[in-house]
BARO-43469 format. One record per atom (N, C-alpha, C): residue in one letter; z, x, y. Coordinates in steps of 0.2 Angstrom, whole numbers, plus 2048, in hexadecimal, padded with zeros to 3 digits. Layout:
<sites>
AZXY...
</sites>
This chain:
<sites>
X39A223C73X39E21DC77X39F217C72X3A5214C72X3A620EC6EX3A5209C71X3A1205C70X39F1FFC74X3A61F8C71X3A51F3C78X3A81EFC76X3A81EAC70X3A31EAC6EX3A21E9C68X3A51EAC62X3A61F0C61X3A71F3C5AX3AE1F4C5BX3B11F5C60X3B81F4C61X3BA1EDC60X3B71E9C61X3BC1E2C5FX3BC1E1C57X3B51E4C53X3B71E5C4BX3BE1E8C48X3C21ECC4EX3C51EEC4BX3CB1E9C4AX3CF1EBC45X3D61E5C44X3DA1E8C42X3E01EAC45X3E51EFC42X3EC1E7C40X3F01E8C3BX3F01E3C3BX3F81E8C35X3FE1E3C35X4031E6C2FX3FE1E6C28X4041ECC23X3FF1F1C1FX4001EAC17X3FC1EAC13X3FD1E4C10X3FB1E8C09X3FE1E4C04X3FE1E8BFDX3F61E8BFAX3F31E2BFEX3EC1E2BFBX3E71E9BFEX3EA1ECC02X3E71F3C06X3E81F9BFFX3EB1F7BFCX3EF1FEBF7X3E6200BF3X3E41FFBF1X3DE200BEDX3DA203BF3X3D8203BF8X3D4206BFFX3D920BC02X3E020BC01X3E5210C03X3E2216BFDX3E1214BF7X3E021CBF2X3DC21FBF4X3D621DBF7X3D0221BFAX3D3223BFFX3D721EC05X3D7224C0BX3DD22BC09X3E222AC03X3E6231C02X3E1235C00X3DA234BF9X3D6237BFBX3D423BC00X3D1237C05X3CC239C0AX3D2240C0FX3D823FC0DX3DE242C12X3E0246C0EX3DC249C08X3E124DC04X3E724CC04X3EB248C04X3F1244C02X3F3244BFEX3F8246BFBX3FB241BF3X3FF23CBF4X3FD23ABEDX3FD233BEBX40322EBEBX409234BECX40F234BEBX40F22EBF1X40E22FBF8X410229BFDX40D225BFBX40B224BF5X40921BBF5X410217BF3X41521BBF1X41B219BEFX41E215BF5X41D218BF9X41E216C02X41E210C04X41820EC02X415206C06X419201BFCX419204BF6X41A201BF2X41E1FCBF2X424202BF4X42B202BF2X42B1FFBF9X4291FCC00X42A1FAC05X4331FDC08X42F204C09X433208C0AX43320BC0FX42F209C14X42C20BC1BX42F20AC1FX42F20AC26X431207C2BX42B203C2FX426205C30X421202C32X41B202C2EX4161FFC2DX40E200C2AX4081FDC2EX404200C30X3FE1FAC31X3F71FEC2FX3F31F8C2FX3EB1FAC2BX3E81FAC32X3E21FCC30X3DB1FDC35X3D81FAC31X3D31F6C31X3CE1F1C2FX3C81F2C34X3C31F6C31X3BA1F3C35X3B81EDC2FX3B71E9C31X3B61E3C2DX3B91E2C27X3B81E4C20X3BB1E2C1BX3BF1EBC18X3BC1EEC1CX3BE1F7C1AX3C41F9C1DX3CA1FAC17X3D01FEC1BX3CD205C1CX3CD206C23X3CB20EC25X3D0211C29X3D7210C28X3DB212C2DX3E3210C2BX3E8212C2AX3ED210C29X3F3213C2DX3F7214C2FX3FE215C30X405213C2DX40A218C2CX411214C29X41521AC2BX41B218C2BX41E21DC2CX42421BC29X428220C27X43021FC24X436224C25X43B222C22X441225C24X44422BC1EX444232C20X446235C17X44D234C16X451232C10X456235C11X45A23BC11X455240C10X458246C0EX458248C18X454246C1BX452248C22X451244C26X456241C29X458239C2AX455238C33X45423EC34X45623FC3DX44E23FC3FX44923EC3EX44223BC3DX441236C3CX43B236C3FX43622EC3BX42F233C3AX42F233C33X42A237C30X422231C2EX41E232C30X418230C2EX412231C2EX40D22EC2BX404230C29X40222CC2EX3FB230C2FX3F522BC30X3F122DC2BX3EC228C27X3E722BC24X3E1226C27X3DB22AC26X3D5224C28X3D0227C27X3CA223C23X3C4227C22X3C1229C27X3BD22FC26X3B9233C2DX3B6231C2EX3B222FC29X3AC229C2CX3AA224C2FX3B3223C34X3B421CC37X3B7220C3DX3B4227C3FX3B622CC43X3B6228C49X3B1225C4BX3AE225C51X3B321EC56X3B321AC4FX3B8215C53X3C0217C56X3C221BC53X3CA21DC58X3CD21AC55X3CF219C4DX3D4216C4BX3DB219C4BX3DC220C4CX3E2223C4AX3E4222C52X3E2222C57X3E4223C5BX3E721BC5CX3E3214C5AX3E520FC5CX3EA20CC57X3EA211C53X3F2210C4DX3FA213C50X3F821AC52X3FC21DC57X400219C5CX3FB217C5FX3FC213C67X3FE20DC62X3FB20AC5EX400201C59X409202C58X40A209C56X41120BC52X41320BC5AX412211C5DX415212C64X41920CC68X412208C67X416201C6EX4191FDC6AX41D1FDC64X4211FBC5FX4271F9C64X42A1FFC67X4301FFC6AX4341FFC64X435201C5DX438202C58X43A209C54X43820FC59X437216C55X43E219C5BX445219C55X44A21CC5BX44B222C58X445228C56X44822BC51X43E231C55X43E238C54X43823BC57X43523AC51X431237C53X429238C4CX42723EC4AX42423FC45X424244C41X41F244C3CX418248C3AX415247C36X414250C35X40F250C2FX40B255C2EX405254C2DX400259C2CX3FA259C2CX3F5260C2AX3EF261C28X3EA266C26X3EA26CC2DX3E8270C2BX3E7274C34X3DF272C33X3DC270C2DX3D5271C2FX3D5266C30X3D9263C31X3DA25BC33X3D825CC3BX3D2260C3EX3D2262C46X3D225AC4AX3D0253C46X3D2250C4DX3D624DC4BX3DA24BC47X3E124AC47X3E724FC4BX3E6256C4BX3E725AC4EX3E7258C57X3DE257C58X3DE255C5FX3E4250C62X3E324AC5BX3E7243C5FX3EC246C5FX3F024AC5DX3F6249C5DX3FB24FC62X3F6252C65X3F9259C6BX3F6254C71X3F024EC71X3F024BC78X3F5247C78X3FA244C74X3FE241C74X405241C73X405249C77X40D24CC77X41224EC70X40E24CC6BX411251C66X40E25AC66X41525BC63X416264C62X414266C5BX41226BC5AX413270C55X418273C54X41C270C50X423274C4DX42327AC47X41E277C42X41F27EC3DX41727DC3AX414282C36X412284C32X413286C2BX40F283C26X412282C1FX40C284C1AX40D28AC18X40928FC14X40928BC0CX404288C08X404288C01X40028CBFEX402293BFCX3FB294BFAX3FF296BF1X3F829ABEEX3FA29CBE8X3FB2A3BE6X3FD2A6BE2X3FE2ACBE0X3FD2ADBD7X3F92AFBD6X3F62B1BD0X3FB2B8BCEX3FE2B6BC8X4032BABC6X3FF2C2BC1X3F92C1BC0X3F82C5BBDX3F52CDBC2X3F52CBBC9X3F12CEBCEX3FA2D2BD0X4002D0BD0X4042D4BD1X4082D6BCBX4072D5BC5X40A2D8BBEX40A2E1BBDX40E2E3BBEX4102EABBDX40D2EFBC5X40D2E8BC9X4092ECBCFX4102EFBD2X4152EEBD4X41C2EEBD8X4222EFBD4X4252F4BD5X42B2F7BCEX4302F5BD2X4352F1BCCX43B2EFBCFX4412F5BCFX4452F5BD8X4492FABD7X44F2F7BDAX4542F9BD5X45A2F5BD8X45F2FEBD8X45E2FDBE0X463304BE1X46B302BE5X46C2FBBE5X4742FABE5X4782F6BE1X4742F8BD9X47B2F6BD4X47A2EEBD6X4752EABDAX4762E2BDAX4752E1BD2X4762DABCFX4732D7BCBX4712D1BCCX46B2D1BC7X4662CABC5X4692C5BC2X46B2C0BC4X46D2BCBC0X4672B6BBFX4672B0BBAX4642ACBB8X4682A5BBCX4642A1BBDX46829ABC2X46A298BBBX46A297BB4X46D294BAEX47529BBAFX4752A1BAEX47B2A5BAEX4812A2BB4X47C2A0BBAX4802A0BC1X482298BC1X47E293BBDX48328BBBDX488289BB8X48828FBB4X48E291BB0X494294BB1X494294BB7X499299BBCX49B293BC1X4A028FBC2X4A328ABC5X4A428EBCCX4A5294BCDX4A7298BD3X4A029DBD7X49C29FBD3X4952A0BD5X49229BBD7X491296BD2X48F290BD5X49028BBDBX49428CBDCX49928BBE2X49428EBE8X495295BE9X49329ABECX48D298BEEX488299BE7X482299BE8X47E28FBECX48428CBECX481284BF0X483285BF6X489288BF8X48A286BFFX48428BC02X480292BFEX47E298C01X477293C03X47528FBFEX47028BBFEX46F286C03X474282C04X47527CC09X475280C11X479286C11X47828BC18X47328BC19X46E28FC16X468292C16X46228CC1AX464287C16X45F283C17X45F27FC1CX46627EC20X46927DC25X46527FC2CX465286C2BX46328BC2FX45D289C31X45928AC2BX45228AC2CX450281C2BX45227EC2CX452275C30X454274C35X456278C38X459275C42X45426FC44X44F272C45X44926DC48X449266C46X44C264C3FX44E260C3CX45125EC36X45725EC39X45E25FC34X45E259C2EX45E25EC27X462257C22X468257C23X469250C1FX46E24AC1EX47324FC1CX47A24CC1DX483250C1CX48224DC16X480251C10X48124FC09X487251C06X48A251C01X48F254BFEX48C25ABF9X492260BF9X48F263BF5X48C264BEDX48E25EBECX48B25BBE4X48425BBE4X483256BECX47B254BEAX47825BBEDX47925FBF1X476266BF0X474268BEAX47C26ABE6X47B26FBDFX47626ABDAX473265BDCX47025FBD7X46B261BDAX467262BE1X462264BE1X45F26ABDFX462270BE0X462279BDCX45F276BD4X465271BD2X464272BC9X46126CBC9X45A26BBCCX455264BCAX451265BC2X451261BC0X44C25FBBCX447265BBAX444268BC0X43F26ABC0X440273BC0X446272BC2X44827ABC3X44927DBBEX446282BBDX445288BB7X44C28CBB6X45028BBB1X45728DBB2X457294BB2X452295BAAX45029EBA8X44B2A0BAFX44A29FBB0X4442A3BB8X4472A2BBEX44D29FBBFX44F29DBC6X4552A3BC7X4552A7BCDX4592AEBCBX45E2AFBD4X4622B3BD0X4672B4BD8X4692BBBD9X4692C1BDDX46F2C6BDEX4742C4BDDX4792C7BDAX4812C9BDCX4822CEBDDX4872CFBE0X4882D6BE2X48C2DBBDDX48D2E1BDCX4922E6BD7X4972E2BD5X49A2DEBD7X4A12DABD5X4A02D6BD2X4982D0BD2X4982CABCFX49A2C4BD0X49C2C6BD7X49F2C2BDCX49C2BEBE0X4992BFBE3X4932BEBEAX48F2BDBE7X48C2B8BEBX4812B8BEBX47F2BABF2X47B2BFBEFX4782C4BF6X4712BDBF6X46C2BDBF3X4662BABF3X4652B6BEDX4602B1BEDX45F2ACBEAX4552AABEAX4552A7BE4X44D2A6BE4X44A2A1BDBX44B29BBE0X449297BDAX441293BD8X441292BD2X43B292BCEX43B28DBCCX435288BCBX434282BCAX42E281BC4X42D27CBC1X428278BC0X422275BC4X41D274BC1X417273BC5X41426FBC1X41026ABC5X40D265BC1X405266BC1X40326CBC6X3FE26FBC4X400275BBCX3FB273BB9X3FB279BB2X3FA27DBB4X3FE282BAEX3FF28ABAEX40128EBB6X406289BB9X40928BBC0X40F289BBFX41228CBC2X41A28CBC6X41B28BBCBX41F28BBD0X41F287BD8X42728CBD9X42528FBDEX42A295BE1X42F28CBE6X43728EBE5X43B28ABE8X44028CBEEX444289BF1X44828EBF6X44B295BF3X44A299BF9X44C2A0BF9X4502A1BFEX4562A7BFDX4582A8C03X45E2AEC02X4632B2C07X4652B7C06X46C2B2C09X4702B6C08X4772B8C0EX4772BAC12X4752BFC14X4762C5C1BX46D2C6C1CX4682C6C1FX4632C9C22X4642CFC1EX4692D4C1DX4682DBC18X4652DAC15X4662D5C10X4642D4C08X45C2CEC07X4562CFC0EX4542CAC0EX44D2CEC08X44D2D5C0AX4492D8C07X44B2D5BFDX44E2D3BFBX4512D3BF4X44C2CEBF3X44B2CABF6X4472C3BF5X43F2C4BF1X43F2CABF4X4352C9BF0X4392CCBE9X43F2D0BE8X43F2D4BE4X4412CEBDCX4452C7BE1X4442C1BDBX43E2BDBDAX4382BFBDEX4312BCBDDX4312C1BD7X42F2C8BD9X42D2CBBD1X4302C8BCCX4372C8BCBX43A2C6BC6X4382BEBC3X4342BABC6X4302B3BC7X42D2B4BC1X4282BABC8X4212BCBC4X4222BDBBCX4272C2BB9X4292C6BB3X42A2BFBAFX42C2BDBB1X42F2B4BAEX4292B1BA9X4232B0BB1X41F2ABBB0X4182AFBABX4162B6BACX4142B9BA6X4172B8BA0X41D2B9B9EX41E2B8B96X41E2AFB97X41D2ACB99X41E2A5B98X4152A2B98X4112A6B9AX4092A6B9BX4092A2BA2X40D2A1BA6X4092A1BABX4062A4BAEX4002A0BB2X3FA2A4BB5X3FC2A4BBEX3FF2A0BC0X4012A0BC8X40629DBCAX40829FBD0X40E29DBD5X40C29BBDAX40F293BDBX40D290BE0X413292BE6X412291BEDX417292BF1X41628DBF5X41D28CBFAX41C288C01X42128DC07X41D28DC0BX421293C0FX42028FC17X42528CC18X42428BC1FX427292C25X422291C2AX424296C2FX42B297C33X42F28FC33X436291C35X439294C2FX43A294C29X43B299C26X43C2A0C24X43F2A4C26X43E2AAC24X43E2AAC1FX4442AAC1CX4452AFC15X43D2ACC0FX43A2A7C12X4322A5C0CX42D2A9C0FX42F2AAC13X4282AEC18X4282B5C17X4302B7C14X4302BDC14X42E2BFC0BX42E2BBC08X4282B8C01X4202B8C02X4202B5C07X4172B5C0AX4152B9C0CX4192BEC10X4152C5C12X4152CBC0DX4182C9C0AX41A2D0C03X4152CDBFFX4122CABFDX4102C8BF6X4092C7BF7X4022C8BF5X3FA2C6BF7X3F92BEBF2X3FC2BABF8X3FA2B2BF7X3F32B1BF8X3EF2ABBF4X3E82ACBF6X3EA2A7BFCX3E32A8C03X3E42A6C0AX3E229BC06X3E529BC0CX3E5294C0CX3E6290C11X3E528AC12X3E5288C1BX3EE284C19X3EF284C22X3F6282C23X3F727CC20X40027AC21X400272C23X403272C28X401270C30X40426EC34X40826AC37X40E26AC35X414264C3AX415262C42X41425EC43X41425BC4CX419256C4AX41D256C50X422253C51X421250C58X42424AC5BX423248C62X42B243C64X42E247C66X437244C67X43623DC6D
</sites>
């Protein structure tokens, strides 16, 4: 029980740049990256506030607006567990809430093993929308395990062969933008143009030689797609959007993971990282085919 006491120590108060140095420890404490410190930097937020037990930041809240994913209010709570006992996530919660400023459904993620984050956030009418798979894949564990068979004349193209085709390319963004359309409902991106699509596909990080597509006998069509990335972890690669045309051709998809895998042996990689969210088929239809090692969720709540 929390006495009244220890409750008046507390002081939630707007989030201030002098927090930022006690902020590293709680992305720590939260398995976090470090990447949202950009967030409160860049005063890029919609709202911030601190949790203060005497001189210690033990609780934060922020939340912001994506532009890629505009129809949310996405945000964290982080706070040491150490400072479990006092109810600070809950009285950050309840701080943003009575705001009377959120016209958009809040939205966060979180650990499946974060269990009382988890609690706060199902006693206070948020849902479970998706499940989100990162695990690894050690390429050496499927090398010559799985023979590639192409029994209808499709061809493997390279994403460098396919952004050199003004009319494949073409093909291959809009097949991109659909896909991901699909599997967004629950939360729709932004009406972009199709430029900033084909400038996502051909990011920085995208492996031109490793990124690969079907086309059909004609070399006309893209049946299926599956791109390959950079990794900022060593001697890994990071599996990218995948997806088919027709549900027929979804089986084709692990068939460009191998072709990954083939990639990243002569390149010496050692692994393949993934992101497989559960609304997803065509990633999930990658997660069941392939022995990812097990690893705990990340769970999205949302509360409209």
């Amino acid at each position: 029980m929390i006495k009244d006491n220890i409750i008046d120590e507390i002081v939630i108060r707007e989030y201030d740049e002098t927090d930022e140095v006690q902020l590293k420890e709680l992305l720590d404490f939260s398995f976090e990256d470090e990447s949202l410190l950009n967030i409160v930097r860049g005063f890029k937020y919609k709202f911030a506030y601190s949790a203060l037990v005497g001189d210690k930041l033990a609780g934060v809240i922020f939340g912001w607006i994506s532009g890629f994913h505009p129809y949310c209010t996405y945000f964290r709570i982080l706070s040491n567990p150490f400072y479990q006992m006092y109810g600070l996530e809950e009285r950050l919660l309840t701080k943003v809430e009575s705001l009377g400023v959120i016209d958009r459904p809040l939205q966060t993620s979180i650990w499946e093993t974060a269990i009382n984050e988890r609690n706060l956030y199902e006693r206070n009418g948020f849902k479970e929308i998706r499940r989100t798979y990162m695990p690894t894949l050690k390429v050496s564990d499927i090398k010559g395990e799985i023979p590639f068979s192409d029994k209808n004349n499709h061809t493997v193209k390279t994403l460098a062969e396919i952004s050199s085709n003004n009319e494949l390319m073409q093909k291959l963004t809009l097949l991109v933008r659909k896909n991901y359309e699909e599997t967004h409902k629950m939360n729709p991106a932004a009406d972009v143009e199709l430029d900033e699509w084909k400038a996502l596909i051909l990011a920085n990080d995208t492996i031109m030689d490793g990124s690969y597509a079907f086309v059909d006998s004609s070399g006309t069509e893209i049946l299926a797609y599956s791109f390959l990335h950079e990794s900022d972890t060593k001697h890994t690669y990071e599996l990218g959007w995948c997806g088919c045309s027709n549900n027929s051709f979804k089986e084709l998809i692990p068939q460009l993971v191998l072709e990954h895998i083939e990639y990243s042996v002569h390149q010496n990689v050692e692994a393949i990282a993934g992101e497989f969210d559960t609304t997803d088929d065509y990633a999930m239809e990658v997660l069941k085919t392939f022995p990812f090692a097990p690893c705990p969720t990340w769970i999205t709540y949302r509360k409209k």
